[in-house]
Every structure is written in structure tokens, then in C-alpha cells.
Biopython code that builds the backbone (N, CA, C, O; Angstrom):
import numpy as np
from Bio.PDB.StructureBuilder import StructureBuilder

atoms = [
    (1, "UNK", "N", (-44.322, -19.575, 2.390)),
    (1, "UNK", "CA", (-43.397, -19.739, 1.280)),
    (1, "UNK", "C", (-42.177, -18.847, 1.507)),
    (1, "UNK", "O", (-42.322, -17.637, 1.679)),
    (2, "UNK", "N", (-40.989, -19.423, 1.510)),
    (2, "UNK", "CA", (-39.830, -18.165, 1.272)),
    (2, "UNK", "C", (-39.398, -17.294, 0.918)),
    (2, "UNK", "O", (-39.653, -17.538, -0.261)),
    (3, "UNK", "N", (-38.796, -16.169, 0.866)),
    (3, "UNK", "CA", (-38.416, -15.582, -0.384)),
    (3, "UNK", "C", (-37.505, -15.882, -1.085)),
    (3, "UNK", "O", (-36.436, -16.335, -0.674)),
    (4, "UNK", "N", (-37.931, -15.575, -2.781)),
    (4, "UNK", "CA", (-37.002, -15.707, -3.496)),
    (4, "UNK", "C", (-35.260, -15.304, -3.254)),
    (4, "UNK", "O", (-35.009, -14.436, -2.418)),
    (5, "UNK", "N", (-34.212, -15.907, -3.947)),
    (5, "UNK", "CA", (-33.221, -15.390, -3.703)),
    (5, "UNK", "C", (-32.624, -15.002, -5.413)),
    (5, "UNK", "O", (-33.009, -15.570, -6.435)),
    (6, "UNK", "N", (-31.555, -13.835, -5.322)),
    (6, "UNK", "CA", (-31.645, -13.501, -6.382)),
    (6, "UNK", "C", (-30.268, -13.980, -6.784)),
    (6, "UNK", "O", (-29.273, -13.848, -6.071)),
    (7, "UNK", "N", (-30.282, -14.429, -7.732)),
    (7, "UNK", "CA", (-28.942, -15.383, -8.302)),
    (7, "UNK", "C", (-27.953, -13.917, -8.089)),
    (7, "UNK", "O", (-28.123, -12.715, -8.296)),
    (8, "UNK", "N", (-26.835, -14.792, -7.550)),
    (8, "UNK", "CA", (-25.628, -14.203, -7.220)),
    (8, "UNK", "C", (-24.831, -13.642, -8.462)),
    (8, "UNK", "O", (-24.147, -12.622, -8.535)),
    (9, "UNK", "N", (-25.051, -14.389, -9.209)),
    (9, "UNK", "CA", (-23.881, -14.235, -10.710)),
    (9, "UNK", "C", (-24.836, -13.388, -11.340)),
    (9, "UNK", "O", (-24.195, -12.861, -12.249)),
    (10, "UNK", "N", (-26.115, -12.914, -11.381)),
    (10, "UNK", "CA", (-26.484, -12.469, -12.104)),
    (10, "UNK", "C", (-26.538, -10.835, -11.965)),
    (10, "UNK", "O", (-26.447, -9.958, -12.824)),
    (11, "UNK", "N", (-26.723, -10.774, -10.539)),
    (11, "UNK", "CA", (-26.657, -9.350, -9.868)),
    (11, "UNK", "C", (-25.527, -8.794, -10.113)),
    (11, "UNK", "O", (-25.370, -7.575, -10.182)),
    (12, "UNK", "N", (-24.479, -9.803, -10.295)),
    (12, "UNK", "CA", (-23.146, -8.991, -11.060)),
    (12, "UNK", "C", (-22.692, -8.406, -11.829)),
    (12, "UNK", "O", (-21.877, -7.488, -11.925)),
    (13, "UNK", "N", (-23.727, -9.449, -12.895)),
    (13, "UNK", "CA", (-23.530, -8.871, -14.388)),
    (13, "UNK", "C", (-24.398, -8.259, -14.930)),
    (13, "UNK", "O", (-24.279, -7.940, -16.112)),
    (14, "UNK", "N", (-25.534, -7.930, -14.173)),
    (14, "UNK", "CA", (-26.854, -6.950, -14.262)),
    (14, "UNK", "C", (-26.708, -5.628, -13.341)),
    (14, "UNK", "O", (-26.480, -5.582, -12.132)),
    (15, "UNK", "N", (-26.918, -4.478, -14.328)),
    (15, "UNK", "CA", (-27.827, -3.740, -13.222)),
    (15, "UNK", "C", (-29.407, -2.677, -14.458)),
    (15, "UNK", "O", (-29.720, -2.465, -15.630)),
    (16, "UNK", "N", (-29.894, -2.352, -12.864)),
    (16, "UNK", "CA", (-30.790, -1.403, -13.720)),
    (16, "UNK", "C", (-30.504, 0.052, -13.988)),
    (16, "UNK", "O", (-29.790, 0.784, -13.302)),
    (17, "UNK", "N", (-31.272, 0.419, -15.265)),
    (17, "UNK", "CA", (-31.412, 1.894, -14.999)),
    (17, "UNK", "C", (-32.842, 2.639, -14.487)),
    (17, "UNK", "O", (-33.886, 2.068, -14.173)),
    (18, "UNK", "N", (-32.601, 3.903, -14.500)),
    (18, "UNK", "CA", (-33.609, 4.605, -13.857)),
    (18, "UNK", "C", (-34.988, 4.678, -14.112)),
    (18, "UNK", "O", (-35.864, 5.033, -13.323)),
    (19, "UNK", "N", (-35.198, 4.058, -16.093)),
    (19, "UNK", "CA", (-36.170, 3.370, -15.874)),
    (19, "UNK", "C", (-36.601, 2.213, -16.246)),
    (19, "UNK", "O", (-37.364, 1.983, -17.184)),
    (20, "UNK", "N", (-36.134, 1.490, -15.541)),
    (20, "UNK", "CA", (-36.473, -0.026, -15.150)),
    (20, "UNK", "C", (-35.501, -0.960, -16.035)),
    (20, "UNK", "O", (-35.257, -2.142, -15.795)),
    (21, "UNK", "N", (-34.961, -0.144, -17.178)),
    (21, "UNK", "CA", (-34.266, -1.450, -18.605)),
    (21, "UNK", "C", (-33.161, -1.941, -17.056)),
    (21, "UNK", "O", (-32.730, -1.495, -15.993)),
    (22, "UNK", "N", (-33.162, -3.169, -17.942)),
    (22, "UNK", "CA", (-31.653, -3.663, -17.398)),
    (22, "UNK", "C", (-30.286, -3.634, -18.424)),
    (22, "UNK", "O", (-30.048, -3.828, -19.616)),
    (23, "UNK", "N", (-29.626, -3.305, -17.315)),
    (23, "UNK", "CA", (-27.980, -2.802, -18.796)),
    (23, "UNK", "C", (-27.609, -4.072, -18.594)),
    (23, "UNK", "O", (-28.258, -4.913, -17.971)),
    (24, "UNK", "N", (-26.191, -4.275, -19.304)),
    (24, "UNK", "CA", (-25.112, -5.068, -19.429)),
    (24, "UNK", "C", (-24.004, -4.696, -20.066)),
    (24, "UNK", "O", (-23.821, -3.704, -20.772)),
    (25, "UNK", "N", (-22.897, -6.004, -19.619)),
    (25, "UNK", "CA", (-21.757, -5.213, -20.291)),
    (25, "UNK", "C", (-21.390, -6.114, -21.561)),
    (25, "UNK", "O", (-21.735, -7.296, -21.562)),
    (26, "UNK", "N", (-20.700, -5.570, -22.633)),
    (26, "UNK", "CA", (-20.358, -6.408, -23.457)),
    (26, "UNK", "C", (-19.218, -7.545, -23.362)),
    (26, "UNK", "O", (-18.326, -7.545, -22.514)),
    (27, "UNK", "N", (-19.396, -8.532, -24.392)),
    (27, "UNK", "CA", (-18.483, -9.378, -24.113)),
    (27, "UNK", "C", (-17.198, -9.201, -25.509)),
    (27, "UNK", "O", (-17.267, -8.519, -26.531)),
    (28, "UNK", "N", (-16.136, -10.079, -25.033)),
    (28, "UNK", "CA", (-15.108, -10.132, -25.640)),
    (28, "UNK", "C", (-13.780, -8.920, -25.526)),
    (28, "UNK", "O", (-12.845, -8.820, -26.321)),
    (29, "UNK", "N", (-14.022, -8.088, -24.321)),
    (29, "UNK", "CA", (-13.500, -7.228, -23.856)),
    (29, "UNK", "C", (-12.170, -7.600, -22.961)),
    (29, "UNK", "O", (-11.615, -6.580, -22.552)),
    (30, "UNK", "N", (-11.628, -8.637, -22.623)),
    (30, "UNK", "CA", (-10.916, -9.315, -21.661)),
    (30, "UNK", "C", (-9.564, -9.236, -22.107)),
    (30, "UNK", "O", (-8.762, -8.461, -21.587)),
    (31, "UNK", "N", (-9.249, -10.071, -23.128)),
    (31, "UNK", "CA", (-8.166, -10.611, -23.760)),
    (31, "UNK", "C", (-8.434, -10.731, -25.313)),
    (31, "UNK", "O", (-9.412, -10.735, -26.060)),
    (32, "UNK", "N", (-6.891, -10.838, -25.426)),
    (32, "UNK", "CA", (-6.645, -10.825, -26.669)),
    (32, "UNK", "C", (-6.971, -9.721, -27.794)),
    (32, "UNK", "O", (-7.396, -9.795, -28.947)),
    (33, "UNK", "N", (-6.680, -8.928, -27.160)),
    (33, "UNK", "CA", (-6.951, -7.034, -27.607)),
    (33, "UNK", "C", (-6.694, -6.698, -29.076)),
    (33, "UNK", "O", (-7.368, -6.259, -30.008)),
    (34, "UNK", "N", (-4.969, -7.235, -28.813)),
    (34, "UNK", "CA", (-3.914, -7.346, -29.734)),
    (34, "UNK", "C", (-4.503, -6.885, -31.346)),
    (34, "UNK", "O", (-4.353, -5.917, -32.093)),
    (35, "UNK", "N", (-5.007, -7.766, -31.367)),
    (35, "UNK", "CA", (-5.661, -8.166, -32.844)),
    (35, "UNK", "C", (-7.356, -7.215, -33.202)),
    (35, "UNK", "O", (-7.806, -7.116, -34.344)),
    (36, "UNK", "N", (-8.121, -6.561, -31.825)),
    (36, "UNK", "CA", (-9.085, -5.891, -32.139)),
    (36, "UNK", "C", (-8.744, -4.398, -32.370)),
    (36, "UNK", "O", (-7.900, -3.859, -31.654)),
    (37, "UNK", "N", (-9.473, -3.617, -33.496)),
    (37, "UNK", "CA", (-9.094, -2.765, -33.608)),
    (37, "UNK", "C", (-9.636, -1.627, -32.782)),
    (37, "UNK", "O", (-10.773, -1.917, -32.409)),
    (38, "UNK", "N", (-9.248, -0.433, -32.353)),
    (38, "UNK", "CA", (-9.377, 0.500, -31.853)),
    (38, "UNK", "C", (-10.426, 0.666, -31.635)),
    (38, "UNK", "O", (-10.662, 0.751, -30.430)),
    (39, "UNK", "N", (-11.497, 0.792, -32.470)),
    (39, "UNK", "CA", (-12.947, 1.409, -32.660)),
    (39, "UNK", "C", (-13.424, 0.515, -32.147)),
    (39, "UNK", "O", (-14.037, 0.919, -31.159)),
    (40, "UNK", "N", (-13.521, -0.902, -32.303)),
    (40, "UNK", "CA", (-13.887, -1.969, -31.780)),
    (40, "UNK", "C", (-13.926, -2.680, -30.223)),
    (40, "UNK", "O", (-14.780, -3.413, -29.723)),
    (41, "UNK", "N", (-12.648, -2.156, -29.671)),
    (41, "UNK", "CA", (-12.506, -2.321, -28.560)),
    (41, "UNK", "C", (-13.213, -0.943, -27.545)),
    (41, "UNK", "O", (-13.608, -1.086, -26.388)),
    (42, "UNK", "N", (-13.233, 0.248, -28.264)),
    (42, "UNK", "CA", (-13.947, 1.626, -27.590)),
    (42, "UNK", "C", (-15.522, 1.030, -27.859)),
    (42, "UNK", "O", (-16.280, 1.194, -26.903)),
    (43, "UNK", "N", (-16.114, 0.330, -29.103)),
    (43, "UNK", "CA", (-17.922, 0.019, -28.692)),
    (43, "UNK", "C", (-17.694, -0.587, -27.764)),
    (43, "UNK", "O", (-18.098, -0.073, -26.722)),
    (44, "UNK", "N", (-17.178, -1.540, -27.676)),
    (44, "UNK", "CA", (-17.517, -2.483, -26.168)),
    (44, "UNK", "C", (-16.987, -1.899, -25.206)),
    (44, "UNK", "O", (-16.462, -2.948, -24.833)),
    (45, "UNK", "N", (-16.623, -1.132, -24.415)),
    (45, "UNK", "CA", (-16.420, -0.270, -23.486)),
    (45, "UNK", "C", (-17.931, 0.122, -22.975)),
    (45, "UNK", "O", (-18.057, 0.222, -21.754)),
    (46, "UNK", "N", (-18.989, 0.334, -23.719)),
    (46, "UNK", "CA", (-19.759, 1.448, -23.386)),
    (46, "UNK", "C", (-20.852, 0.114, -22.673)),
    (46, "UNK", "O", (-20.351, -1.010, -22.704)),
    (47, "UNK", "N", (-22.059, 0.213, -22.154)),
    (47, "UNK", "CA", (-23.022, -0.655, -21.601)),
    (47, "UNK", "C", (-24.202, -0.817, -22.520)),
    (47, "UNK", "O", (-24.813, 0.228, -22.746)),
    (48, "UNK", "N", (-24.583, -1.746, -23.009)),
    (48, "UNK", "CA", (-25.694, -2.404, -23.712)),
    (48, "UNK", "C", (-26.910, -2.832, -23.168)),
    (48, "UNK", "O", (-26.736, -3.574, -22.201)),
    (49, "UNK", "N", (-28.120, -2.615, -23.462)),
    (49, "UNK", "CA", (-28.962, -2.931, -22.858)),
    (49, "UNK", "C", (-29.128, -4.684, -23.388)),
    (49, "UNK", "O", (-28.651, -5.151, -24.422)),
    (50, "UNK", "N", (-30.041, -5.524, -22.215)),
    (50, "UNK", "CA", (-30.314, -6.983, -22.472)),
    (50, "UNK", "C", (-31.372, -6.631, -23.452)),
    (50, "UNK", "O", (-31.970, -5.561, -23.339)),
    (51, "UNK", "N", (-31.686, -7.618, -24.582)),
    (51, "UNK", "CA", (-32.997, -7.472, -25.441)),
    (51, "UNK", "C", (-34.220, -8.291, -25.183)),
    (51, "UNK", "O", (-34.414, -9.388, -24.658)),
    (52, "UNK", "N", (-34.962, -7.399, -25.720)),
    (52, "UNK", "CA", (-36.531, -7.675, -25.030)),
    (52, "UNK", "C", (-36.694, -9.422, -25.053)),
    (52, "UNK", "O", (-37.572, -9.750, -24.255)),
    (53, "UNK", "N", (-36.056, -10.641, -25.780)),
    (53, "UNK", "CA", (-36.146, -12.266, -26.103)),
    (53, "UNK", "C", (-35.914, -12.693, -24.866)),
    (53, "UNK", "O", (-36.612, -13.494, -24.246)),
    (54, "UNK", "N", (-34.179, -11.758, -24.208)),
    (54, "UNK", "CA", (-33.897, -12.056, -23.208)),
    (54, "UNK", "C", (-34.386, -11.562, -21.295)),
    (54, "UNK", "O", (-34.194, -11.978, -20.153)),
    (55, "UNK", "N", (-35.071, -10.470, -21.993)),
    (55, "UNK", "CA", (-35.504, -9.408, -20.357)),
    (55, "UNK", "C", (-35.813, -11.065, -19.348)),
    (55, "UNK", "O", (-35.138, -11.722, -18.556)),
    (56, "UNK", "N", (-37.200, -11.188, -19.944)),
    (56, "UNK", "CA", (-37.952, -12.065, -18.989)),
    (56, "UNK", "C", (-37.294, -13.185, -18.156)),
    (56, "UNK", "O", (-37.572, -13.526, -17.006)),
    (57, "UNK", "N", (-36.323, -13.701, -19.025)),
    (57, "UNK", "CA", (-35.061, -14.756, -17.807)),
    (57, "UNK", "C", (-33.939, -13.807, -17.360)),
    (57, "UNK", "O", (-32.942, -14.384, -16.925)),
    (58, "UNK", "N", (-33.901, -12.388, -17.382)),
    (58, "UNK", "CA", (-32.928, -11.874, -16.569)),
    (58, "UNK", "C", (-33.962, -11.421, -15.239)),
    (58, "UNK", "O", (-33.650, -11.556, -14.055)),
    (59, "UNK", "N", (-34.906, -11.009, -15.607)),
    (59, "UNK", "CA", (-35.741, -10.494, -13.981)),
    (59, "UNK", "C", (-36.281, -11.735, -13.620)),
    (59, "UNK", "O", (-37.196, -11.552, -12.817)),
    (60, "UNK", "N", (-36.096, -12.968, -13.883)),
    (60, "UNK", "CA", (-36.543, -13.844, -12.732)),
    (60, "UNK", "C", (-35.104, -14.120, -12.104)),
    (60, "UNK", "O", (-35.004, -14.494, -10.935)),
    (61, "UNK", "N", (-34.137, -13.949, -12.818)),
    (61, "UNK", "CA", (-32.760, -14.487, -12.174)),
    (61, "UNK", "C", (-32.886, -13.403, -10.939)),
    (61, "UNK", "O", (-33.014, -13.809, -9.784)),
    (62, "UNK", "N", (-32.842, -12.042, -11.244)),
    (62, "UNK", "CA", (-32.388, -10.954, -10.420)),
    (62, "UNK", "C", (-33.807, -10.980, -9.250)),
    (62, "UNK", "O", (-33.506, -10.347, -8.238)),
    (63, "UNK", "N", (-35.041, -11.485, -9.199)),
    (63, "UNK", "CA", (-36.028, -11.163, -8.627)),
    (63, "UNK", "C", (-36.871, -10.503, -8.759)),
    (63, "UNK", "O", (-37.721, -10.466, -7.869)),
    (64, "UNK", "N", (-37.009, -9.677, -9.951)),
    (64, "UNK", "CA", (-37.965, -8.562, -10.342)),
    (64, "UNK", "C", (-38.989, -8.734, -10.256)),
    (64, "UNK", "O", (-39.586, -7.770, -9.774)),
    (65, "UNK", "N", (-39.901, -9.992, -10.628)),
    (65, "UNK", "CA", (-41.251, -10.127, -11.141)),
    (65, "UNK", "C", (-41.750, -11.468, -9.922)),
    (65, "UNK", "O", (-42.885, -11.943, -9.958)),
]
sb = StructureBuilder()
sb.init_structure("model")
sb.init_model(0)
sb.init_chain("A")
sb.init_seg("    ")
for serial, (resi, resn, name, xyz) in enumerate(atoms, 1):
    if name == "N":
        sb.init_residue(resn, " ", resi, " ")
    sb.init_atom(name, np.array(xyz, "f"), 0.0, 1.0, " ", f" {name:<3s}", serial, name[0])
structure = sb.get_structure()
């Protein structure tokens, strides 16, 4: 059998920490600033962890399990 390969797009937008969670980054950070306020645009700056509904389809994307 082969080995798995680990989705390309996902390794991008994933990584781990030291123990084991996987982070992410937030969305809506790109464009259109203009209109978000200060405080709003500094939470999404920081890295979010994926939630436990979602873990299990991010470590088969990345290869974990």
C-alpha cells in the first residue's frame, strides 16, 4: 500500500503545537480593514486553535492518524 500524502493546502493553513493541538489562523483578516475596528482586527491577528467537531478531518488531511 502507499503512503499517504498530506494535502498540500492544508499543511499551509495548519500547523501544530508542542502539544499535539493544531493552530490556525483566523479568517477575514485580508481586506477590507477600512470598516473593522481596531480591537477587531488585533483578535484576529493572534492564532486560534481548530475545534475538537473539526480536529478529526484536519489530521486526516495533514496525515496524523
Amino acid at each position: 500500500m502507499p503512503k499517504m500524502k498530506t494535502n498540500s493546502g492544508a499543511s499551509k493553513r495548519f500547523s501544530l503545537t508542542g502539544t499535539g493541538k493544531i493552530k490556525r489562523k483566523h479568517a477575514f483578516k485580508r481586506h477590507i480593514l477600512t470598516k473593522k475596528t481596531t480591537k477587531a482586527k488585533r483578535n484576529l491577528t493572534y492564532f486560534g486553535l481548530v475545534s475538537p467537531a473539526d480536529e478529526k478531518n484536519v489530521q486526516l488531511l495533514l496525515c496524523m492518524k
